[in-house]
C-alpha positions as a printed Julia matrix, in Angstrom:
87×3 Matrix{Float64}:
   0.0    0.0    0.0
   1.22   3.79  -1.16
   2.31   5.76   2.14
   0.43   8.77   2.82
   1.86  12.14   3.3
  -1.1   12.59   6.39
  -0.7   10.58   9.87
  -2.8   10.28  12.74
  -5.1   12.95  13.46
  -3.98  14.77  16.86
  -6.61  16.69  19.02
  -6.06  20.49  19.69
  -7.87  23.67  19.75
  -9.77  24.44  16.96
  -9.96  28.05  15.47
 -13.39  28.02  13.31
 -12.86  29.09   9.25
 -15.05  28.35   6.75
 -14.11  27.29   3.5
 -15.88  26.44  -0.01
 -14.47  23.36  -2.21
 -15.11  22.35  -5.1
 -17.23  18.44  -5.84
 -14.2   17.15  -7.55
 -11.79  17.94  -4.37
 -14.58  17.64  -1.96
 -14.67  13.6   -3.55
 -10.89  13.42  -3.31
 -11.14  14.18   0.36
 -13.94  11.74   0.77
 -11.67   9.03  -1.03
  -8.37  10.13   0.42
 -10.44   9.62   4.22
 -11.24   6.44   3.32
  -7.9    5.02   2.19
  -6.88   6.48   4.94
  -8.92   4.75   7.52
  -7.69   1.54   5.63
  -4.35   2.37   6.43
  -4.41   3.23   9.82
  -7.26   0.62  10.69
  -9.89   3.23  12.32
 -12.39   5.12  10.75
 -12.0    9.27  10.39
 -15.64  10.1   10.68
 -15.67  13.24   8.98
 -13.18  14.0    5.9
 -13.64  17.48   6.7
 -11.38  17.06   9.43
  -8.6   15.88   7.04
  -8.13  19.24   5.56
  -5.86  20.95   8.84
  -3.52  18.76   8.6
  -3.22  18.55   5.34
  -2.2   22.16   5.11
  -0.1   21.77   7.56
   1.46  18.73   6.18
   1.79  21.23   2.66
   3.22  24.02   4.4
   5.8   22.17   6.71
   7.04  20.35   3.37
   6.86  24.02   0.89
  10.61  24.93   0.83
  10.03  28.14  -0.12
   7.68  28.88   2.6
  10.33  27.88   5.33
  12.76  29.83   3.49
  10.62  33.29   3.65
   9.36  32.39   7.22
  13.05  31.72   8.44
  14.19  35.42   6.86
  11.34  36.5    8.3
  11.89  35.35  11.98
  15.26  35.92  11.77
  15.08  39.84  10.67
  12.58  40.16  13.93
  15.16  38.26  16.18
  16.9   40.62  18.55
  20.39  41.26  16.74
  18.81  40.96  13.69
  18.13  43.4   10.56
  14.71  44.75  11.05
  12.42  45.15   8.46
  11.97  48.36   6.87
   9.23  50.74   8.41
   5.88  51.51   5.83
   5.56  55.63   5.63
């Protein structure tokens, strides 16, 4: 079986957004929750709760995300550059 890019599902405190999908990706997720639940051997009850993770899994792996939000920490580190003021 293919290894999956999303683990377990851990339990922490929700912040409430709303967002619209399309059928075709709204199907995917219903799909990718149930090869999922194969995998791990439990069900995932709603596929809607899928989609966290899986951004977080995205942005954790997006090199060029780390790589801005790395400058980006750094310049607001104490000793480093800061970032220039907006007039």
């Amino acid at each position: 079986m293919a290894k999956l890019k999303l683990g377990p599902l851990e339990d922490d405190k929700p912040v409430k957004v709303s967002v619209e999908l399309s059928a075709a990706v709204h199907r995917d997720l219903v799909a990718y929750a149930e090869v999922l639940a194969k995998e791990a051997g439990r069900a995932v009850g709603d596929p809607v709760k899928l989609i966290p993770p899986m951004v977080e899994r995205f942005m954790a792996t997006d090199r060029g995300f780390s790589k801005l939000r790395h400058a980006t920490r750094s310049r607001s580190q104490p000793g480093g550059s800061a970032p220039p003021k907006a007039e």
